[in-house]
N, C-alpha and C positions, 0 to 999 in steps of 0.2 A: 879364140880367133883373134889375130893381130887386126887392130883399128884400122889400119888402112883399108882390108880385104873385107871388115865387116862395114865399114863405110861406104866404099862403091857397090855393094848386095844391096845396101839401105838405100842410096841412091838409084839402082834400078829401081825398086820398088817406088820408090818418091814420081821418081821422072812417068811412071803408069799410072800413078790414083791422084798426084795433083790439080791435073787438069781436069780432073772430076771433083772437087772440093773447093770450097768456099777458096779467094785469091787470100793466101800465108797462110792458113788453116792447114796445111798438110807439114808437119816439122819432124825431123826425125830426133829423140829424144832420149832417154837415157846415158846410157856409159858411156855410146857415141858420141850424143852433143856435151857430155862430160869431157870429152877426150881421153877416154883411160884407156892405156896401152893395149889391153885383154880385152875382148867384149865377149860375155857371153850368150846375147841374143840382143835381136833389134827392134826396138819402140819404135814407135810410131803413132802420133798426136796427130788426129784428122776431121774435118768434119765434112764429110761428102754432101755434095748440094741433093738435095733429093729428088728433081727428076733424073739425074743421072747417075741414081743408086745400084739400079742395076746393072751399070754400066761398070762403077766401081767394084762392085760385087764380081763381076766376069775381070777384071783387070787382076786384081788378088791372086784369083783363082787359075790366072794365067802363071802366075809367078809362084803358087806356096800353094801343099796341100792341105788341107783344113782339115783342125781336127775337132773345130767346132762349126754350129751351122750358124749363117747368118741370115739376118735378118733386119728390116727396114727400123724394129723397135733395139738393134743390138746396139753395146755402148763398150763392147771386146770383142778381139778376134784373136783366140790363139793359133795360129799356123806352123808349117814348118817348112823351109826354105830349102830342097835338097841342093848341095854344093856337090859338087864334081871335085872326085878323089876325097870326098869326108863326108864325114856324118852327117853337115847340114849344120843348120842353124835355127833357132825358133823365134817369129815372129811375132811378138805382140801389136797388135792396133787397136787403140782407143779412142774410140767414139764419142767425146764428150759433146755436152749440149750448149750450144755457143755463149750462154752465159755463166758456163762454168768453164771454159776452154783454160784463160790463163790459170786456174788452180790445178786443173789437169795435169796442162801442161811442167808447169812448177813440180809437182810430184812424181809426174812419171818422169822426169827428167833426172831425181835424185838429188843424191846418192839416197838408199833407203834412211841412212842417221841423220839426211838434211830431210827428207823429206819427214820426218818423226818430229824433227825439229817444228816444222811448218805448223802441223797437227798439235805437238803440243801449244806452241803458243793461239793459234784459233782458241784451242780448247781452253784456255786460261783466259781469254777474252770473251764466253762464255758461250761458243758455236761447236757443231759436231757437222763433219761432213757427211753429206747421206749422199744416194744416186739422183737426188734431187738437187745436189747442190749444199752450201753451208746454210746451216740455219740456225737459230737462236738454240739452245743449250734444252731450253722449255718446253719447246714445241717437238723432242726430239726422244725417242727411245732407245734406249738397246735392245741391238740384234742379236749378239752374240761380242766379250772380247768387245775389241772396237770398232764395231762397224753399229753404226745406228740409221736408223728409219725418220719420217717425218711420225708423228702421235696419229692416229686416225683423225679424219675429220679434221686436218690440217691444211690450207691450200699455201703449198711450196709457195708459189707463184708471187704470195703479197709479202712473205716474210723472206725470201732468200736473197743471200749477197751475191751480185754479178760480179763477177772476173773477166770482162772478155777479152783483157790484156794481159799476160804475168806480171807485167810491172804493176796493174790493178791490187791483186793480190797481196804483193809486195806492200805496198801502202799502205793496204788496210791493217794489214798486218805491224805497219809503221816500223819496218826494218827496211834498211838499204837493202838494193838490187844487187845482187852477187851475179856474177857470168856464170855460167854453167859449170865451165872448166876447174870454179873453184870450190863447188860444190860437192866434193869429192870425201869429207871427213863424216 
């Protein structure tokens, strides 16, 4: 789908679930805020306030049929966006937890070789990200591949790094802040 056509779909959906999310917490993210000519499905970085979860939850549902359930504890939602005269489009929304928002955001944003980029260098500074957020290397197992867990009997809570900026991130990370746009290789 041409960026413009997949950009105003993105922005219907922004302009229904913002005003139910934390104020700048709602950002549209990937190949979008990449600007790549082609998109072929649209991100979405949000963090819905919680009394008006179900509110957001009914606003989605206004726009995209689900093809997962959600729920108050979910941190994804994959949807699909039927388009008039095509196939439609698929939906991702990501639910990160406000102290993990800018790494989130940083990753679901891209491109997948920048965001491997991101991952490697964490990992080289001796952290793995889990659904809890990045955490010391130590305190951290494998899942499977690269995705890893907190060790049992670990509290996330004292030892994980907050992002709630992407430029947070950035820093920690102690590489310059790139735009989105250039994030494409």
């Amino acid at each position: 789908m041409k960026l413009e056509k997949a950009r105003d779909l993105a922005q219907e959906i922004q302009d229904r679930i913002s005003p139910l999310c934390f104020d700048g917490k709602c950002v549209v993210a990937g190949s979008i805020r990449r600007e790549m000519p082609e998109v072929g499905d649209i991100e979405i970085v949000c963090i819905p306030k919680p009394e008006r979860f179900s509110a957001f939850v009914a606003a989605l549902g206004m726009l995209v049929s689900f093809k997962t359930k959600v729920t108050k504890t979910s941190r994804y939602v994959k949807c699909w966006l039927p388009v008039a005269g095509g196939m439609g489009i698929q939906v991702d929304v990501f639910i990160p937890m406000a102290y993990d928002w800018g790494r989130q955001l940083a990753i679901r944003t891209g491109s997948a070789n920048y965001s491997a980029m991101l991952a490697a260098k964490w990992n080289q500074m001796g952290y793995h990200g889990t659904s809890d957020g990045l955490l010391p290397a130590q305190f951290c197992e494998r899942v499977s591949g690269n995705s890893w867990k907190p060790k049992p009997n670990i509290n996330p809570v004292a030892i994980r790094k907050e992002f709630p900026e992407e430029t947070d991130l950035f820093d920690f990370l102690r590489i310059e802040y790139v735009l989105p746009k250039f994030r494409n290789k």
